[in-house]
C-alpha positions in Angstrom: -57.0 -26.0 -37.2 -56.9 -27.5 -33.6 -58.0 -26.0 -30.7 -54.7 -25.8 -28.4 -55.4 -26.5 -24.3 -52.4 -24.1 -23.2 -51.7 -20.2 -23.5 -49.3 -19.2 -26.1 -47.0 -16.2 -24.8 -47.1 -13.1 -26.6 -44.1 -13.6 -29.5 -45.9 -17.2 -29.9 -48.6 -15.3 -31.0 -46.5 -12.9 -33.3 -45.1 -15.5 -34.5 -47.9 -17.9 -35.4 -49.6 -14.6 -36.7 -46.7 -13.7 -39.1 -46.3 -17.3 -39.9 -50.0 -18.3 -40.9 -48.4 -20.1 -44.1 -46.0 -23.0 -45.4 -42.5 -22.2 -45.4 -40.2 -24.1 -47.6 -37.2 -25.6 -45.6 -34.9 -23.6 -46.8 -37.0 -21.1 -45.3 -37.8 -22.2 -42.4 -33.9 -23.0 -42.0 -32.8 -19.5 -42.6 -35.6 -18.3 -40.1 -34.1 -20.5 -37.3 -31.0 -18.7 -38.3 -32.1 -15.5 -38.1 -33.9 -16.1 -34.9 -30.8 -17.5 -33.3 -28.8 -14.4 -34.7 -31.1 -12.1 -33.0 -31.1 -13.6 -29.2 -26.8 -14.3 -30.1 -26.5 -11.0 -30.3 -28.7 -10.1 -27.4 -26.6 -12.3 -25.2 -23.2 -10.5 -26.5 -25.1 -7.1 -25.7 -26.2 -8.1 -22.3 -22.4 -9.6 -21.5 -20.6 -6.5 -23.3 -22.7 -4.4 -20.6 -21.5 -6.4 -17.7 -18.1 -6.7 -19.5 -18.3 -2.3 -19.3 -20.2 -1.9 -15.8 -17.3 -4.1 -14.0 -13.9 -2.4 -15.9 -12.9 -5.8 -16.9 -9.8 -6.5 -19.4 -8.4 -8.5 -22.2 -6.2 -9.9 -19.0 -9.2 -10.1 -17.1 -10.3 -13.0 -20.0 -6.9 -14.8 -20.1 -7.4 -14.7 -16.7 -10.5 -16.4 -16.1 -10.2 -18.8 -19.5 -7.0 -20.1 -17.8 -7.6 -20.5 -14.7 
């Protein structure tokens, strides 16, 4: 294994640690999937939050996706 000449963060770590092994593709393309589920949904949380703290409305969409 190569010696790397920059940190990894910490869910690099995690990662690589969880990972120390060949993954098929299909594997590896249902753990992109996954992985892009999980921070999908994060971002819906995070803007059904702001969505709730600022009272907004279906009209309040129409309103902004039509100008």
């Amino acid at each position: 294994m190569s010696t790397l000449n920059y940190p990894l963060n910490n869910a690099q770590v995690e990662l690589m640690k969880i990972l120390d092994r060949n993954l098929s593709e299909n594997d590896i393309k249902d753990l992109k999937e996954l992985l892009s589920r999980f921070f999908a949904d994060k971002a819906i949380k995070a803007a059904d939050k702001i969505w709730d703290e600022k009272g907004m409305t279906d009209n309040d969409m129409d309103r902004l996706l039509n100008g």
